[in-house]
Kinemage of the C-alpha trace (Angstrom):
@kinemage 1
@onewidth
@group {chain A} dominant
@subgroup {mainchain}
@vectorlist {calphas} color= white
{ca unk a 1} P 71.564 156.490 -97.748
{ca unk a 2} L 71.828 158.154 -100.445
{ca unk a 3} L 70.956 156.845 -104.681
{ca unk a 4} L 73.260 154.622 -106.442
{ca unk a 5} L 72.957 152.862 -109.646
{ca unk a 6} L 73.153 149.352 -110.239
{ca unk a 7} L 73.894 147.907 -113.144
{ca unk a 8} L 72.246 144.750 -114.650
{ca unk a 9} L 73.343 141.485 -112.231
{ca unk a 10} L 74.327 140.112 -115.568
{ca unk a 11} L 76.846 143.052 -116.020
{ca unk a 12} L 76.990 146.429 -117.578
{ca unk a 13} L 75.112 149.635 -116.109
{ca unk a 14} L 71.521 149.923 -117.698
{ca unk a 15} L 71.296 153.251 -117.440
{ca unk a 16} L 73.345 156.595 -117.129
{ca unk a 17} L 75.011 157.528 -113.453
{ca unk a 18} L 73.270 160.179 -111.395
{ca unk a 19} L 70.498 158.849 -109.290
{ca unk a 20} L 66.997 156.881 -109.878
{ca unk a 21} L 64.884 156.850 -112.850
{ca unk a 22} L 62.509 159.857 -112.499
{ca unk a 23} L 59.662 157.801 -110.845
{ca unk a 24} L 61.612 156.490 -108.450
{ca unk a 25} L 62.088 157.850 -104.615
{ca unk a 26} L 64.884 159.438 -104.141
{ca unk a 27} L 66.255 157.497 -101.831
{ca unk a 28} L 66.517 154.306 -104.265
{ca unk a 29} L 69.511 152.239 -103.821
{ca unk a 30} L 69.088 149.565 -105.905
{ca unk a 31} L 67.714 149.525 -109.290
{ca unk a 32} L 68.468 146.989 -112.105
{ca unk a 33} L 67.331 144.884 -114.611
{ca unk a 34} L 66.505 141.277 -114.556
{ca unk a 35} L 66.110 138.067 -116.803
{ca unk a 36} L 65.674 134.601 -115.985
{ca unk a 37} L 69.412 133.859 -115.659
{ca unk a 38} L 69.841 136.713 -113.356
{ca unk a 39} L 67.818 135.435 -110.267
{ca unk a 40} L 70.279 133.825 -108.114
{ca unk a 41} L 72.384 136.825 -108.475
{ca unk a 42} L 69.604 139.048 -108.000
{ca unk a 43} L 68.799 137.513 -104.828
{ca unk a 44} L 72.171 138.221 -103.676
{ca unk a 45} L 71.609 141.936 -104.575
{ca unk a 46} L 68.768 142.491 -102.917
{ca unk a 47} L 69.828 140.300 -99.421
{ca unk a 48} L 73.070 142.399 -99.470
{ca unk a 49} L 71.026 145.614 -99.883
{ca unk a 50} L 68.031 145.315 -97.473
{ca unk a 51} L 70.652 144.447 -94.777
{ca unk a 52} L 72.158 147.736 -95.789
{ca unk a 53} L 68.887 149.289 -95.281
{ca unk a 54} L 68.806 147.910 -92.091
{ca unk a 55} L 66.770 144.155 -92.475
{ca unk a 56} L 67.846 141.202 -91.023
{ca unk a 57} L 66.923 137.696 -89.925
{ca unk a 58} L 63.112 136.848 -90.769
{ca unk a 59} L 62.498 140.692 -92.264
{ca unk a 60} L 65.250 140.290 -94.401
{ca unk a 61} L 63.590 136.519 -95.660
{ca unk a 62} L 60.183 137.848 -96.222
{ca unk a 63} L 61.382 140.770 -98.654
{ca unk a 64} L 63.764 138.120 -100.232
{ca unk a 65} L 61.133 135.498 -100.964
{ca unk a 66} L 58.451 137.958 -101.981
{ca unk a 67} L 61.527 139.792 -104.355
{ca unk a 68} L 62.258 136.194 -106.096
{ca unk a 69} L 58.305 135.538 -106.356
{ca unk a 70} L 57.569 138.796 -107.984
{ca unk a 71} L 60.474 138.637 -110.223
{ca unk a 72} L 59.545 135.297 -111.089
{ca unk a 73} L 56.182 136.332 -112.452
{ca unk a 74} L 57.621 139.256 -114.353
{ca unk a 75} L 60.283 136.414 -116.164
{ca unk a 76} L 57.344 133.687 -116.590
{ca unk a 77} L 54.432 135.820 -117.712
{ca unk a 78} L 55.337 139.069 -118.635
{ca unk a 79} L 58.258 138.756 -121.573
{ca unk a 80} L 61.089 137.457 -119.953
{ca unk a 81} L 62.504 140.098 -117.397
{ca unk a 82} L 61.868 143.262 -115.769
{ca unk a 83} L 63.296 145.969 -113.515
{ca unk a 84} L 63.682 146.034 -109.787
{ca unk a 85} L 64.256 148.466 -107.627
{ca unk a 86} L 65.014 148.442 -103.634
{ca unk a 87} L 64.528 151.587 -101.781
{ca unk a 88} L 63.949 152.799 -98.009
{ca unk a 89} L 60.307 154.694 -97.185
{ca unk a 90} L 60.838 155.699 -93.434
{ca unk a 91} L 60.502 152.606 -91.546
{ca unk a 92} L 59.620 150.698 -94.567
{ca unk a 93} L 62.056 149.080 -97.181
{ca unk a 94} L 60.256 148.836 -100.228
{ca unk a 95} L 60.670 146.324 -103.406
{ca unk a 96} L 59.012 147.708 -107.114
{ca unk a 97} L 59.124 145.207 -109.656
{ca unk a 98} L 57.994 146.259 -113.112
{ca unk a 99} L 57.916 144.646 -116.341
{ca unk a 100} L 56.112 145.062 -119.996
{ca unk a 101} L 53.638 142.070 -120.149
{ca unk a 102} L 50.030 142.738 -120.186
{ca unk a 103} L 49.453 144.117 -116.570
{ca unk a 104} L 47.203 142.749 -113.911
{ca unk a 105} L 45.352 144.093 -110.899
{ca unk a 106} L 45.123 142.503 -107.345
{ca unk a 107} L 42.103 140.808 -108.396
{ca unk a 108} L 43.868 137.795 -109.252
{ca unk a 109} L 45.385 137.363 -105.906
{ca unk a 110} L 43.294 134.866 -104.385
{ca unk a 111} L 41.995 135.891 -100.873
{ca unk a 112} L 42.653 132.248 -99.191
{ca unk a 113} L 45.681 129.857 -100.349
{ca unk a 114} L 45.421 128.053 -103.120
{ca unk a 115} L 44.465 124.452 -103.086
{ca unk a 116} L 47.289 122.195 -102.773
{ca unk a 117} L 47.044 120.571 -105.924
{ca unk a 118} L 46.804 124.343 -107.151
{ca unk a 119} L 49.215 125.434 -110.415
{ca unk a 120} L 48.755 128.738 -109.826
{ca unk a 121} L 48.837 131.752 -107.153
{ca unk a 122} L 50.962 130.641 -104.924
{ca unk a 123} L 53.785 133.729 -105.393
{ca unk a 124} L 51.534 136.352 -105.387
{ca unk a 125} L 49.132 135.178 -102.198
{ca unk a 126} L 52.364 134.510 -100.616
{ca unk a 127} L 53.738 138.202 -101.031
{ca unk a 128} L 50.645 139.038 -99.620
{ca unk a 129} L 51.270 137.375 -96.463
{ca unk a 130} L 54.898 138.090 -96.109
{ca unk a 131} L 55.081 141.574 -96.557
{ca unk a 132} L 53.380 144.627 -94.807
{ca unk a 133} L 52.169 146.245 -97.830
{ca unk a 134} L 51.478 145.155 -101.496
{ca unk a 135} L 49.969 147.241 -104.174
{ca unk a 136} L 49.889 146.608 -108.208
{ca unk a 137} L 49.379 149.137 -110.763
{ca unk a 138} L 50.064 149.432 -114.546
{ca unk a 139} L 53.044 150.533 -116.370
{ca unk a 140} L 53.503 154.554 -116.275
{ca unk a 141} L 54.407 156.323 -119.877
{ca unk a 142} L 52.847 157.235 -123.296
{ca unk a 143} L 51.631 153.476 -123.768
{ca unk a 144} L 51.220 152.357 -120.213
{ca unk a 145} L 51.728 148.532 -120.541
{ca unk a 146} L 52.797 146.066 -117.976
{ca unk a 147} L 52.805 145.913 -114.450
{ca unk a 148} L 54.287 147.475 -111.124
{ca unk a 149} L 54.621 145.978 -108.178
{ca unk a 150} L 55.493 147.265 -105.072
{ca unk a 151} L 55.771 145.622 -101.668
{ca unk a 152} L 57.052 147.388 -98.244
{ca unk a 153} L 58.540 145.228 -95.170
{ca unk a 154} L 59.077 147.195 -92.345
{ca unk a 155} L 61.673 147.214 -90.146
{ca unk a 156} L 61.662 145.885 -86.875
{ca unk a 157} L 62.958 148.841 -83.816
{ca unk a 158} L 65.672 147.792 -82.430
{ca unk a 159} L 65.576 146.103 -78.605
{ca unk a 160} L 65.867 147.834 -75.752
């Protein structure tokens, strides 16, 4: 498939036509920007797009959940909003979330589940177990600030 732009699910393009933002793979086909008012219709995006890309049924939940729980975080603790982008990596489809808050690393996903009575990381322990793959790293440019998160669920071969 090949890049296309997405505009904000509020509206308007965020960006200029012609492909992904340069730190993007190529093969992006969804990338937009996100507030708090935006999730439901960013859900929608992104379950209408990883069926594109080939997801479905229990595949197609996993990247879903873990896309609202990521984008979540970025609204709740990191300013607001962010930018999401879907894309296809081989047999992978791959969600990056990124935002400008004040970054984080993995060590504050906890290893077990969180006690029940437990506030706190819930959405990020639960990416963990939904997806195949989950990295975080800090924002990219002359001031990196902020956080990128990218998880990969991969697709199931079809049966024979």
């Amino acid at each position: 498939m090949g890049p296309t732009t997405e505009g904000s699910p509020a509206g308007g393009p965020d960006r200029p036509p012609g492909g992904p933002a340069p730190d993007l793979p190529a093969d992006c086909c969804l990338e937009t920007g996100f507030g708090s008012a935006d999730l439901p219709r960013l859900r929608l995006l992104i379950g209408s797009y990883a069926a594109r890309l080939g997801l479905a049924g229990h595949r197609r939940d996993a990247l879903l959940v873990s896309a609202n729980e990521v984008a979540d975080n970025a609204i709740r603790h990191a300013g607001g909003g962010g930018r999401l982008a879907l894309y296809r990596d081989g047999l992978l489809v791959c969600c990056r979330v990124s935002d400008s808050g004040p970054g984080f690393d993995a060590s504050v996903i906890p290893d077990r589940a969180p006690g029940l009575g437990s506030a706190a990381g819930w959405g990020l322990w639960t990416v963990r177990q939904l997806t195949d793959s989950l990295e975080i790293g800090r924002g990219v440019g002359g001031r990196p600030r902020g956080a990128v998160v990218t998880f990969c669920v991969r697709l199931t071969p079809p049966a024979r």
